[in-house]
Residue frames as a rotation matrix with the C-alpha (Angstrom) as fourth column:
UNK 1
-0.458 -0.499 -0.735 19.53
0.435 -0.847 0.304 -31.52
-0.775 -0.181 0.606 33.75
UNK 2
-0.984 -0.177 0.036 18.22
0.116 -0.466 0.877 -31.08
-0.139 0.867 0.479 30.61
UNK 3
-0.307 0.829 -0.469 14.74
0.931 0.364 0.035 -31.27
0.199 -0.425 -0.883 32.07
UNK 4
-0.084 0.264 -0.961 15.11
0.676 -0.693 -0.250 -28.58
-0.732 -0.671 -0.120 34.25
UNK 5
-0.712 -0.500 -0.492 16.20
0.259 -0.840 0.477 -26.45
-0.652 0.212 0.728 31.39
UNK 6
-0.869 0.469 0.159 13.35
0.311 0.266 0.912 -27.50
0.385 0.842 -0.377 29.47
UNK 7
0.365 0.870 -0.331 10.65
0.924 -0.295 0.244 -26.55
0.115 -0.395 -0.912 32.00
UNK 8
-0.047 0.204 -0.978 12.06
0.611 -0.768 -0.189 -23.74
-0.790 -0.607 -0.089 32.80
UNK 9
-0.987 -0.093 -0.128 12.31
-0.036 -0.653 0.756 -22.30
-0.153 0.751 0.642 29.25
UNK 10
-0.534 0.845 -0.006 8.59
0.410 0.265 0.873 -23.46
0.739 0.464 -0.488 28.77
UNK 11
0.244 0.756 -0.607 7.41
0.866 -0.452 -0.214 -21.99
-0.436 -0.473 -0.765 32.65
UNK 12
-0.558 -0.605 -0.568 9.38
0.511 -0.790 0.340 -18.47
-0.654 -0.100 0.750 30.82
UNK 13
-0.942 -0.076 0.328 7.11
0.330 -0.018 0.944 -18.92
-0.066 0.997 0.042 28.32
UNK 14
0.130 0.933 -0.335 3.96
0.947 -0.017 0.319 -19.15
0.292 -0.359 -0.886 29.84
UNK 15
-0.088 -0.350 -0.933 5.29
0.689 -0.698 0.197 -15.68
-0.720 -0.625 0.302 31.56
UNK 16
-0.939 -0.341 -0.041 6.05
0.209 -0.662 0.720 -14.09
-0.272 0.668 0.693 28.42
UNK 17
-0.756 0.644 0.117 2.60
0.441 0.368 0.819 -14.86
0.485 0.670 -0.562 27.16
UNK 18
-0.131 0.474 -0.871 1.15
0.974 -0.104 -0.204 -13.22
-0.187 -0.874 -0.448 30.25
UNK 19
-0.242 -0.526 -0.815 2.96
0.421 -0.814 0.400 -10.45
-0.874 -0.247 0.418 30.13
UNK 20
-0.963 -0.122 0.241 2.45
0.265 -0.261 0.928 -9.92
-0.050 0.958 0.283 26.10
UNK 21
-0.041 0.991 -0.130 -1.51
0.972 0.070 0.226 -10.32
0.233 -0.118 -0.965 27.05
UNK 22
0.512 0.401 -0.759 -1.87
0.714 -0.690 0.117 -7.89
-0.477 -0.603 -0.640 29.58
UNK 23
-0.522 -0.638 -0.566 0.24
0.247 -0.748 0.616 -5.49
-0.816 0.181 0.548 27.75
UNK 24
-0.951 0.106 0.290 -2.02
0.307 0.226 0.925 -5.55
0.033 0.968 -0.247 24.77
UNK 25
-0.067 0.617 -0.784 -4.57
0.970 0.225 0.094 -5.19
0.234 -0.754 -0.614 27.18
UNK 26
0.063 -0.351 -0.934 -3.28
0.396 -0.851 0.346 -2.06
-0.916 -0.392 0.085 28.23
UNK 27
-0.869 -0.302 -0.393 -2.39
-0.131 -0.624 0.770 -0.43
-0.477 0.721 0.503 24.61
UNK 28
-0.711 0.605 0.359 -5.94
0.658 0.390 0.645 -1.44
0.251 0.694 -0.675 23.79
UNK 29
0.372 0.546 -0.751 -7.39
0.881 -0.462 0.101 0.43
-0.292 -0.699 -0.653 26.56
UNK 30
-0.397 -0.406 -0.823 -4.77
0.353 -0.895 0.272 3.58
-0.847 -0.183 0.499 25.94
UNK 31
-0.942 0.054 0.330 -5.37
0.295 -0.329 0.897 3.51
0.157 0.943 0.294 22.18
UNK 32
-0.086 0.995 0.043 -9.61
0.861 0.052 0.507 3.77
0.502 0.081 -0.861 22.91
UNK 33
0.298 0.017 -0.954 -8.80
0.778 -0.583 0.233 6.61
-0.553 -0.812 -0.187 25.81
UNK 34
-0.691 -0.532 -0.489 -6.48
0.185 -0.784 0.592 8.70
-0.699 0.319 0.641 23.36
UNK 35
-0.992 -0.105 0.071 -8.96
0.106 -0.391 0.914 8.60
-0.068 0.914 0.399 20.84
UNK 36
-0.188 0.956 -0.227 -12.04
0.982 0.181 -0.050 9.65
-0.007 -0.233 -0.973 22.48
UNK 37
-0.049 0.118 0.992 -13.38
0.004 -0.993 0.119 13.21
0.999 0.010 0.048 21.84
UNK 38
0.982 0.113 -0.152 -14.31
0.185 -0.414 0.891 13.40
0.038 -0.903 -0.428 25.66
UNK 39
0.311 -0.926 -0.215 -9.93
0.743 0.095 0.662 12.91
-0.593 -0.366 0.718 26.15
UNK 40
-0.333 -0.628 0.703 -9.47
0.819 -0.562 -0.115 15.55
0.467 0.538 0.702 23.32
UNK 41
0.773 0.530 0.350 -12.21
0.271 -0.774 0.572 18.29
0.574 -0.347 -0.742 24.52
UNK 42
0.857 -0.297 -0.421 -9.78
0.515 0.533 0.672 17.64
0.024 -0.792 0.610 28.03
UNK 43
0.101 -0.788 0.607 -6.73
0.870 0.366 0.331 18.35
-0.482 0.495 0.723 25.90
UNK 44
-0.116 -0.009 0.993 -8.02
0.532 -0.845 0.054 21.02
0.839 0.535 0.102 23.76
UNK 45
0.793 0.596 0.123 -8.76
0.294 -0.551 0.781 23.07
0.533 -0.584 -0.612 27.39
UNK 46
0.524 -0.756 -0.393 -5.55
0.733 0.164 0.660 21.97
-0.435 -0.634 0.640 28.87
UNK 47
-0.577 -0.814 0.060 -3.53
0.786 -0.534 0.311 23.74
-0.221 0.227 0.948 25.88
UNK 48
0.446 0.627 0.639 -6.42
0.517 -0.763 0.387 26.43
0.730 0.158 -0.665 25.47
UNK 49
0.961 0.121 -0.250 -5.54
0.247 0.037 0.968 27.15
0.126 -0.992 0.005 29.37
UNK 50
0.135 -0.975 -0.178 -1.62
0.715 -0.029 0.699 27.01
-0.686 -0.221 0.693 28.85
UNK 51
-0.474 -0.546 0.691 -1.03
0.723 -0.689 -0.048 29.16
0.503 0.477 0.721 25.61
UNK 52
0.641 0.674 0.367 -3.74
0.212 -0.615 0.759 31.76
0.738 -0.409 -0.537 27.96
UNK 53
0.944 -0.317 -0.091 -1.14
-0.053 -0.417 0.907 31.79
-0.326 -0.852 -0.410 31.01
UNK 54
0.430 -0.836 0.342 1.87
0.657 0.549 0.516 31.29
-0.619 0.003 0.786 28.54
UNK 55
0.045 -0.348 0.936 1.47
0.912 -0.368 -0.181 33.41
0.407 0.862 0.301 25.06
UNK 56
0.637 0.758 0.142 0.76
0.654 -0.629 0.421 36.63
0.408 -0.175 -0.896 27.38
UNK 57
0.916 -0.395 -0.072 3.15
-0.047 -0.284 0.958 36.75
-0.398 -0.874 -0.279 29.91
UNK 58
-0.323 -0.854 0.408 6.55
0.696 0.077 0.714 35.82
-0.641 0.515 0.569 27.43
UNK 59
0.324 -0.003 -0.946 7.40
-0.352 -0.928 -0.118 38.78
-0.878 0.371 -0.302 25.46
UNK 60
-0.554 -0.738 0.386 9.69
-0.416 0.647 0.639 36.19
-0.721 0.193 -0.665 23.45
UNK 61
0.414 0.657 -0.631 8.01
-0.910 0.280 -0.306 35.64
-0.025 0.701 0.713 19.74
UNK 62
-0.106 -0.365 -0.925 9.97
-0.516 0.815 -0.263 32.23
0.850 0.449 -0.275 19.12
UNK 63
-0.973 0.080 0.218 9.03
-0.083 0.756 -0.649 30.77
-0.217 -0.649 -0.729 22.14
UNK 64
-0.360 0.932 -0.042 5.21
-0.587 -0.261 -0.766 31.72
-0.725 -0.251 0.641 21.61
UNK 65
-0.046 -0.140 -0.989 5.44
-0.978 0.209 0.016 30.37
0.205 0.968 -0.147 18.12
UNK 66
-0.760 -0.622 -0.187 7.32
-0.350 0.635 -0.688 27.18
0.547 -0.458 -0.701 19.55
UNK 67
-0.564 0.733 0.381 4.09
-0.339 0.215 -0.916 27.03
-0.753 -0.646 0.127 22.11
UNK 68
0.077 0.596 -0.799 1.59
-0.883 -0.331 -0.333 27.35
-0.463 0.731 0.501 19.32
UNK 69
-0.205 -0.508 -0.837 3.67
-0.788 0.593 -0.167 24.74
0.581 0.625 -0.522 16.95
UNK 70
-0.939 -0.276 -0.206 3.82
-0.043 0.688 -0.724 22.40
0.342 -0.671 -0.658 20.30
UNK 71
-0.759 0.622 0.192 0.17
-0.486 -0.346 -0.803 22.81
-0.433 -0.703 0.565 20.95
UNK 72
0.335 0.604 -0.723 -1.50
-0.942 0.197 -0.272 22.76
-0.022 0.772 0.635 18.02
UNK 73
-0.472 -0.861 -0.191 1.28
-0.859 0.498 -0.117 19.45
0.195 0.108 -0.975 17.86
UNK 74
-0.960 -0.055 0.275 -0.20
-0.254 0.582 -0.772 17.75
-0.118 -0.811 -0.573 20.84
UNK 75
-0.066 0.896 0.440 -3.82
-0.409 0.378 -0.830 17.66
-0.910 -0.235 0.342 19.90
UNK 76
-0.173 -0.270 -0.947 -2.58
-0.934 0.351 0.070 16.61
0.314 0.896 -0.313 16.03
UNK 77
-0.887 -0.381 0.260 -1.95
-0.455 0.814 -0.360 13.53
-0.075 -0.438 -0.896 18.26
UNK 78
-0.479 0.810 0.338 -5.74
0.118 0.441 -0.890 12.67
-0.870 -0.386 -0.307 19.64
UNK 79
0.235 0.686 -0.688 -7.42
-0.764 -0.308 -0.567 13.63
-0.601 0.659 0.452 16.01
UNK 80
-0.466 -0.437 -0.769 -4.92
-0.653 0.756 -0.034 10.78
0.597 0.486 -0.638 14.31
UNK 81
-0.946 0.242 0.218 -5.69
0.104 0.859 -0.502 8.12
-0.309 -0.452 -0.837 17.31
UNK 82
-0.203 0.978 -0.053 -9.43
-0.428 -0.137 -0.893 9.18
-0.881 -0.158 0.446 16.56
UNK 83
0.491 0.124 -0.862 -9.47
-0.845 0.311 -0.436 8.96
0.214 0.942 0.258 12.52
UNK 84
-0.800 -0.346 -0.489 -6.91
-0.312 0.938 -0.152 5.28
0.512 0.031 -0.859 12.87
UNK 85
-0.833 0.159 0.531 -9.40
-0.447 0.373 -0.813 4.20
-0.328 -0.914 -0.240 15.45
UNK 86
0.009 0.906 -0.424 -12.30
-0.517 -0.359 -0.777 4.42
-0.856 0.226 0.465 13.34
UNK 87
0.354 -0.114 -0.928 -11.06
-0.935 -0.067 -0.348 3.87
-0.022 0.991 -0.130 10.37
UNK 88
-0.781 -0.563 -0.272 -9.39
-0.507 0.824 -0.252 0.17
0.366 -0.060 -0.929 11.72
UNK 89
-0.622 0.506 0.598 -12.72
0.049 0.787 -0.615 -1.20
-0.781 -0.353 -0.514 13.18
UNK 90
0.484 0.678 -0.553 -14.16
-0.720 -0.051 -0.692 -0.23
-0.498 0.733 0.463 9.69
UNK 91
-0.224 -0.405 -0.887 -11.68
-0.871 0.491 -0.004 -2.24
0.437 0.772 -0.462 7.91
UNK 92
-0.819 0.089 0.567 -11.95
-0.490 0.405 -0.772 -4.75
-0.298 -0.910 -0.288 10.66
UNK 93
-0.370 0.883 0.289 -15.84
-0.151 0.250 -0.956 -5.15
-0.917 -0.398 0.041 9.77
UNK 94
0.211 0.220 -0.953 -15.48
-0.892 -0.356 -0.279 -5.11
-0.401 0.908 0.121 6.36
UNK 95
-0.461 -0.632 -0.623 -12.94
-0.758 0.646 -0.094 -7.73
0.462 0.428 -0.777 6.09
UNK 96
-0.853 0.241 0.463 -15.33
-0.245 0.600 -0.762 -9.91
-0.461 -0.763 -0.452 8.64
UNK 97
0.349 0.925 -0.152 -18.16
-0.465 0.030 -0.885 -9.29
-0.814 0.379 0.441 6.38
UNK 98
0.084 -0.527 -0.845 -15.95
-0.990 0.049 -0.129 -10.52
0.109 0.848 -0.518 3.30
UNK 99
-0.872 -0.475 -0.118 -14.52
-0.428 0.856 -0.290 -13.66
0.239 -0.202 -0.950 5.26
UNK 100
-0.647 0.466 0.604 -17.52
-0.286 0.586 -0.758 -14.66
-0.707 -0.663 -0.246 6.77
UNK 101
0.494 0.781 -0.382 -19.68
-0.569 -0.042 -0.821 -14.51
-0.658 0.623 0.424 3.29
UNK 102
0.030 -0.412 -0.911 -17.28
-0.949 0.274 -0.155 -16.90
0.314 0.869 -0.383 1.83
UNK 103
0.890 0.429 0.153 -17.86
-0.442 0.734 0.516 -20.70
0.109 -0.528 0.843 2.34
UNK 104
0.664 -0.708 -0.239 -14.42
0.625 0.702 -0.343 -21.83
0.411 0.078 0.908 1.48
UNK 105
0.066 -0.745 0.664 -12.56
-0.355 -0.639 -0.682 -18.70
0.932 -0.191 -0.307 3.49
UNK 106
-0.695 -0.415 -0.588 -10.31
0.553 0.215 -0.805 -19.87
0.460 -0.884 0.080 7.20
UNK 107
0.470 0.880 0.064 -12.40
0.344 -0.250 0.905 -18.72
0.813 -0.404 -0.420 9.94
UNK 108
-0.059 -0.539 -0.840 -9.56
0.988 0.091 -0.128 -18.13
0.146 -0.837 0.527 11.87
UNK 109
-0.787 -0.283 0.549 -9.01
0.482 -0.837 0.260 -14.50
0.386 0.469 0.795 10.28
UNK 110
0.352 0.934 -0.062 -12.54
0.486 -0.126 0.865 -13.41
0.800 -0.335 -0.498 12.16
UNK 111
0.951 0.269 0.153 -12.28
-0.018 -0.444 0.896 -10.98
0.308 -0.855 -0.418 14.42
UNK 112
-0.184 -0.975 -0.123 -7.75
0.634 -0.022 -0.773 -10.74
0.751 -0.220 0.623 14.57
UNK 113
0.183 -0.038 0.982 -8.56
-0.254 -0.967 0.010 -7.58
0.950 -0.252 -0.187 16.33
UNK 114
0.646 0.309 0.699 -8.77
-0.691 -0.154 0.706 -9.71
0.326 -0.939 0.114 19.32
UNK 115
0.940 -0.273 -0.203 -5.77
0.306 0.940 0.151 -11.94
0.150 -0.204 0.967 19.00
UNK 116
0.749 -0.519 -0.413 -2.68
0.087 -0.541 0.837 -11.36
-0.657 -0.662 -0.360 20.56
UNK 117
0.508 -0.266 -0.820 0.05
-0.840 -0.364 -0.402 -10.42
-0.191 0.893 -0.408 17.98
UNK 118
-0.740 -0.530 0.415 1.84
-0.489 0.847 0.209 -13.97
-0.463 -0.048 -0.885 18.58
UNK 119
-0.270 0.423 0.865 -1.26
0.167 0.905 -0.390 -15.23
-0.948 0.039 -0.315 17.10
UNK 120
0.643 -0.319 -0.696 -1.22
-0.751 -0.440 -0.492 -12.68
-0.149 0.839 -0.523 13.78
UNK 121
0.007 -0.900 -0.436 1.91
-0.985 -0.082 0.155 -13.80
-0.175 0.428 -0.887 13.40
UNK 122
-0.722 -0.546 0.424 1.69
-0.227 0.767 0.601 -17.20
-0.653 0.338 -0.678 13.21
UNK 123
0.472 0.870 0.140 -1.79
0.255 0.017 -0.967 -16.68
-0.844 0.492 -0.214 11.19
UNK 124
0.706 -0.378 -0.599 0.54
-0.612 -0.751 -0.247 -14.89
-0.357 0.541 -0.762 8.86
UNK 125
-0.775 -0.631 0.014 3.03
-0.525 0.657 0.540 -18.12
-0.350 0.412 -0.841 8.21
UNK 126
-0.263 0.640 0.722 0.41
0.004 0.749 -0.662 -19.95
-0.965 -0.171 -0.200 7.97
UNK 127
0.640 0.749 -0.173 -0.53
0.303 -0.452 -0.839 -18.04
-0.707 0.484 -0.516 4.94
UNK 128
0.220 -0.779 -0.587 3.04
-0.951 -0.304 0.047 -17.20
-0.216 0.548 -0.808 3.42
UNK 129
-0.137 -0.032 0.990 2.75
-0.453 0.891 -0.034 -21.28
-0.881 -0.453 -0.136 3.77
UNK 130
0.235 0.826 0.512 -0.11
0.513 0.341 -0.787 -21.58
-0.825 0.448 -0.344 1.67
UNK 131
0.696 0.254 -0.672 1.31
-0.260 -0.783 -0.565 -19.33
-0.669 0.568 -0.479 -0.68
UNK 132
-0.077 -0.993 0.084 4.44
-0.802 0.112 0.587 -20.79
-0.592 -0.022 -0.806 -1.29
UNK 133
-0.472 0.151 0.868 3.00
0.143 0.985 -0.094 -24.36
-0.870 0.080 -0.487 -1.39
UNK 134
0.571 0.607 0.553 0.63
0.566 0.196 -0.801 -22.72
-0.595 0.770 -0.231 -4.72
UNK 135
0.295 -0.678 -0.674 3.69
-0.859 -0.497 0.123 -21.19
-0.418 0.542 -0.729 -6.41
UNK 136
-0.470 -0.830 0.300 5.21
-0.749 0.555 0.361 -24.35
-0.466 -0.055 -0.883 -6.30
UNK 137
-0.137 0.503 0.853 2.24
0.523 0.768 -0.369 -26.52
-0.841 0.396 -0.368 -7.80
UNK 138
0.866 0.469 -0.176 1.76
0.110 -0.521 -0.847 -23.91
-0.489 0.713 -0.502 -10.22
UNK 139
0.059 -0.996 -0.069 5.36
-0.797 -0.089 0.598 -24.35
-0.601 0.020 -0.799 -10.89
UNK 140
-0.609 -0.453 0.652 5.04
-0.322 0.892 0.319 -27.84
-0.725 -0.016 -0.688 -11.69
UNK 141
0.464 0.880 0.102 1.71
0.390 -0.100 -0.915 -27.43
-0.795 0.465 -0.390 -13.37
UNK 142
0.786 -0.077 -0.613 3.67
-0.320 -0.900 -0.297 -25.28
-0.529 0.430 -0.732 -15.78
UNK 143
0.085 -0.946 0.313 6.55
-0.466 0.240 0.852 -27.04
-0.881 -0.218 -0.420 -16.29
């Protein structure tokens, strides 16, 4: 009995792990789409196009405003995903260029961008590990 429960928590796992992939997958792809100038240009026409058949025809200043505010809002959006986008595969290459020019630095830390966040995360104990473990000699060292 305690078999069964054991594969199945371990086939749930294998599932989860799928599922966590391909979702990453996907928010990798959305995050590159939102922050392409071709997807703003798109964007900037769409609400060019709407406040043109919207700010005219409403007589109604607080709704126009409200448009405007909500417009200007929506492409705020694609100019952030653009500047983070950039600005994370610079750090990205920086911190590769750092790790890799050291002889005594973890090679794991290469290239995170492409590990799924279950692996971050245990890269990250790994490291609160190693930290701990030199508090604690430096503790004794001290002592």
């Amino acid at each position: 009995m305690n078999f069964r429960l054991l594969f199945k928590a371990l086939s749930m796992r294998k599932y989860t792990v799928k599922i966590e992939k391909r979702f990453e997958n996907i928010t990798a792809i959305v995050t590159k789409i939102l922050g392409s100038s071709i997807t703003f240009l798109i964007a900037l026409c769409l609400v060019i196009y709407w406040w043109s058949t919207n700010l005219f025809s409403s007589n109604n200043c607080h709704q126009n405003i409200g448009d405007i505010i909500f417009g200007i809002t929506f492409l705020s959006l694609f100019i952030i995903q653009k500047s983070f986008n950039r600005y994370s595969i610079l750090i990205n290459l920086k911190l590769n260029e750092l790790v890799s020019s050291n002889t005594e630095a973890n090679n794991s830390v290469l290239n995170t961008q492409k590990k799924t966040e279950s692996e971050i995360t245990e890269l990250v104990k790994e490291y609160i590990d190693e930290e701990v473990e030199e508090i604690e000699n430096f503790i004794v060292q001290n002592k």
